[in-house]
C-alpha positions as CSV (number, residue, x, y, z in Angstrom):
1,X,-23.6,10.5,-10.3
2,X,-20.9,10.1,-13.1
3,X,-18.5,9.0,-10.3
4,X,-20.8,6.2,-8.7
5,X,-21.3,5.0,-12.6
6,X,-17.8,4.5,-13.7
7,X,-17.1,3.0,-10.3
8,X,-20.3,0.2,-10.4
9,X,-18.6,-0.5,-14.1
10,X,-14.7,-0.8,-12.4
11,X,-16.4,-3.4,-10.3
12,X,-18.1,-5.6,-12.9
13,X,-15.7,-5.3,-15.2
14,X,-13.5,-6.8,-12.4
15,X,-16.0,-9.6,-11.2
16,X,-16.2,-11.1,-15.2
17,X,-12.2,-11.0,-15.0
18,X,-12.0,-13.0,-12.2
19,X,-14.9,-15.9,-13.2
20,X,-14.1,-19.0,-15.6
21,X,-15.0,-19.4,-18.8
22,X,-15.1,-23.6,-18.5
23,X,-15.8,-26.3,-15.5
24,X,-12.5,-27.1,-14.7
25,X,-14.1,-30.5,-13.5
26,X,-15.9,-31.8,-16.6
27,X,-12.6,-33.4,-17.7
28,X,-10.4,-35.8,-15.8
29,X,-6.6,-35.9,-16.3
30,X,-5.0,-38.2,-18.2
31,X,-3.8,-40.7,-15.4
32,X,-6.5,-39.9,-13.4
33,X,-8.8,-42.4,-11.9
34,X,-11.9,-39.8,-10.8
35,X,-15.2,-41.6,-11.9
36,X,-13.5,-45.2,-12.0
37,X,-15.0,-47.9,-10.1
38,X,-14.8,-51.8,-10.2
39,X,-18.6,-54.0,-9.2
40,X,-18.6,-57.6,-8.9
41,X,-21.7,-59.5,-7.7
42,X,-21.4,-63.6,-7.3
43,X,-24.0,-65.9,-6.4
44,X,-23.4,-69.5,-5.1
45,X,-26.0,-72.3,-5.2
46,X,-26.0,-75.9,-4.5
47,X,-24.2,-77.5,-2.1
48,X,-21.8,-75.5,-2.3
49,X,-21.5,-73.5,0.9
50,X,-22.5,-76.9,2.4
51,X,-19.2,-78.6,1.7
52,X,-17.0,-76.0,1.0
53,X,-14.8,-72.7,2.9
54,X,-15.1,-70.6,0.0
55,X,-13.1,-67.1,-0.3
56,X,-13.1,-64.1,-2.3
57,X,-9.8,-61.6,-2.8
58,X,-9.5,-59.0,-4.6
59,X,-7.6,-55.1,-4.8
60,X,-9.0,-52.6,-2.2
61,X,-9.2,-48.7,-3.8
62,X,-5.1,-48.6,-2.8
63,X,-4.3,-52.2,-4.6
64,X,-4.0,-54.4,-1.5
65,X,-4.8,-57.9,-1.5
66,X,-7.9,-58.3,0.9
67,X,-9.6,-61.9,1.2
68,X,-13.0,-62.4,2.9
69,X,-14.8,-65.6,3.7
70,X,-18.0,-66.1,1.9
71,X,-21.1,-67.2,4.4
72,X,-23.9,-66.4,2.3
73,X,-25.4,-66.8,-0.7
74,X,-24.5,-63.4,-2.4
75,X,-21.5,-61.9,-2.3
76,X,-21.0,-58.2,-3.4
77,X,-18.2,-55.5,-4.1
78,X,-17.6,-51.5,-5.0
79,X,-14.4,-50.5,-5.0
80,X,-13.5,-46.9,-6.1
81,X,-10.4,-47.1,-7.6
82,X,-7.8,-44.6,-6.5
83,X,-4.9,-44.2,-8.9
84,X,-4.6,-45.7,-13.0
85,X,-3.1,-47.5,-14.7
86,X,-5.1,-50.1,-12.2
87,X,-5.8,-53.9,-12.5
88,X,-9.0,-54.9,-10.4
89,X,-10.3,-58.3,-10.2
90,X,-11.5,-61.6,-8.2
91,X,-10.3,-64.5,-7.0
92,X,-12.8,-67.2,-5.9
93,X,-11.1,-70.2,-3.7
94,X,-13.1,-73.4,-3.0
95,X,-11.5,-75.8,-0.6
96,X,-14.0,-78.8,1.1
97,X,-14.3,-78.2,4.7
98,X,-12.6,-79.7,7.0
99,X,-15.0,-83.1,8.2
100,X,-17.2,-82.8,6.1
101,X,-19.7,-85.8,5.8
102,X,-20.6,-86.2,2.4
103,X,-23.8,-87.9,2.6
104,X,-25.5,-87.6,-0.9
105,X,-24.6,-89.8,-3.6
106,X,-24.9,-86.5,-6.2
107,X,-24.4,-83.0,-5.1
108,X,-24.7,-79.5,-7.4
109,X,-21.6,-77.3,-7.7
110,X,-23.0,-73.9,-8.8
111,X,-20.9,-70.5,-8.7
112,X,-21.3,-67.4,-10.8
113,X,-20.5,-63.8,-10.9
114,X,-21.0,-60.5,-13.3
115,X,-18.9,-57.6,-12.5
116,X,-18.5,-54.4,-14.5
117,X,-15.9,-51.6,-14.2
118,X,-16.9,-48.0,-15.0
119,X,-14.9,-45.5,-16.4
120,X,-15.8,-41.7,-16.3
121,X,-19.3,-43.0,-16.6
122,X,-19.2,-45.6,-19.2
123,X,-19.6,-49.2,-18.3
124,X,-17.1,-51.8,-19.4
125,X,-19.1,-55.1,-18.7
126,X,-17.6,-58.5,-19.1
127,X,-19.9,-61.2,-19.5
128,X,-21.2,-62.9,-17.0
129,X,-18.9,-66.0,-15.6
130,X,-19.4,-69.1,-14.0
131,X,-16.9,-70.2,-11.7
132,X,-18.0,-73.8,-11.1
133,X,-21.8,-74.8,-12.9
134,X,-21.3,-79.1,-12.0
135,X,-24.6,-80.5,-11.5
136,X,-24.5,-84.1,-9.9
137,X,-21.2,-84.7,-9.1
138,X,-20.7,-87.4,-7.3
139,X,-18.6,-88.0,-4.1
140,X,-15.4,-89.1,-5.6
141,X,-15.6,-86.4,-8.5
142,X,-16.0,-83.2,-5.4
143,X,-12.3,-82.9,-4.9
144,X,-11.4,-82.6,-8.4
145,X,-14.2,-80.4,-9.6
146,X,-13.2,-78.1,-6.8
147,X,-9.3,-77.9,-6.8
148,X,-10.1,-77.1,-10.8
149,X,-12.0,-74.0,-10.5
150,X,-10.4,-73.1,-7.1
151,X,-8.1,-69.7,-7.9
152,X,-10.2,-68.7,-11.0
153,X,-9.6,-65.1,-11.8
154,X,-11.7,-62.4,-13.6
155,X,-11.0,-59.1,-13.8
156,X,-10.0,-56.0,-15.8
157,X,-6.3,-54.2,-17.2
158,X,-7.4,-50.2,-16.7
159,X,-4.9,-47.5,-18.5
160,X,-3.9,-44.5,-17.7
161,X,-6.1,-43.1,-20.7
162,X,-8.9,-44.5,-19.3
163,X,-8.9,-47.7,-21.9
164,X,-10.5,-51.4,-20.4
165,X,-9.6,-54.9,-21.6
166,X,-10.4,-57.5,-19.7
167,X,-7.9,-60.2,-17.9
168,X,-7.6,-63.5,-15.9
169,X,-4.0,-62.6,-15.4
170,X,-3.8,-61.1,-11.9
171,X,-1.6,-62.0,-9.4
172,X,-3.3,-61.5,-5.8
């Protein structure tokens, strides 16, 4: 009896030698970009998908430059972002179609977006933008308005400590 005693003790004393005291994944890394992910949501109104090709790029999760063409009303993105330091960001192009027919005398130029990184679970929200808010513009004024705000960037610098400040300097 003695024997199967001391033996059932050798074997728990070696099972709590071999467990961890701590979650080895409740911290991240310095550098490390578990838990980090960039949001962006933009709405367009008006006339503006009526008279214009409009474009979004921004950083996929391995920082390359992806541009898609904006069709609808709402345009939405989640990137998870792979490896800090990071920058992650927008860039919203306008550019009048080509042949248009612009038929109204006054016509609404109305873009606007919120977006939000989130770091290890805290969010780091910039206030929400407007690209282009124009209401009656007229004819000769489109061009103008649009090459202005065509190319405005918004986004956020990420270190490798996990600190957020946000930017408009990012080069696509």
């Amino acid at each position: 009896m003695k024997k199967y005693f001391f033996m059932s003790v050798l074997v728990l004393m070696a099972a709590l030698t071999m467990t961890s005291c701590g979650n080895d994944d409740s911290k991240d890394e310095p550098g490390s970009s578990k838990g980090t992910t960039y949001k962006a949501g933009v709405t367009f109104a008006g006339d503006i998908l009526d008279i214009c090709d409009v474009t979004m790029t921004y950083k996929d999760a391995e920082g390359k430059s992806v541009t898609e063409k904006v069709t609808t009303t709402g345009w939405n993105l989640a990137v998870d972002v792979k490896k800090l330091p990071a920058t992650v960001g927008v860039r919203c192009d306008f550019k009048l179609k080509e042949g248009v027919q612009l038929n109204k005398d006054k016509y609404d130029l109305i873009a606007s977006m919120a977006h939000v990184v989130v770091v290890n679970g805290k969010e780091n929200k910039d206030v929400a933008r407007d690209f282009i808010k124009s209401s009656g513009v007229t004819k000769d004024k489109l061009a103008s308005i649009i090459t202005r705000y065509s190319g405005t960037c918004y986004g956020f610098n990420i270190e490798s400590n996990g600190a957020v400040k946000t930017t408009q300097n990012i080069s696509f």
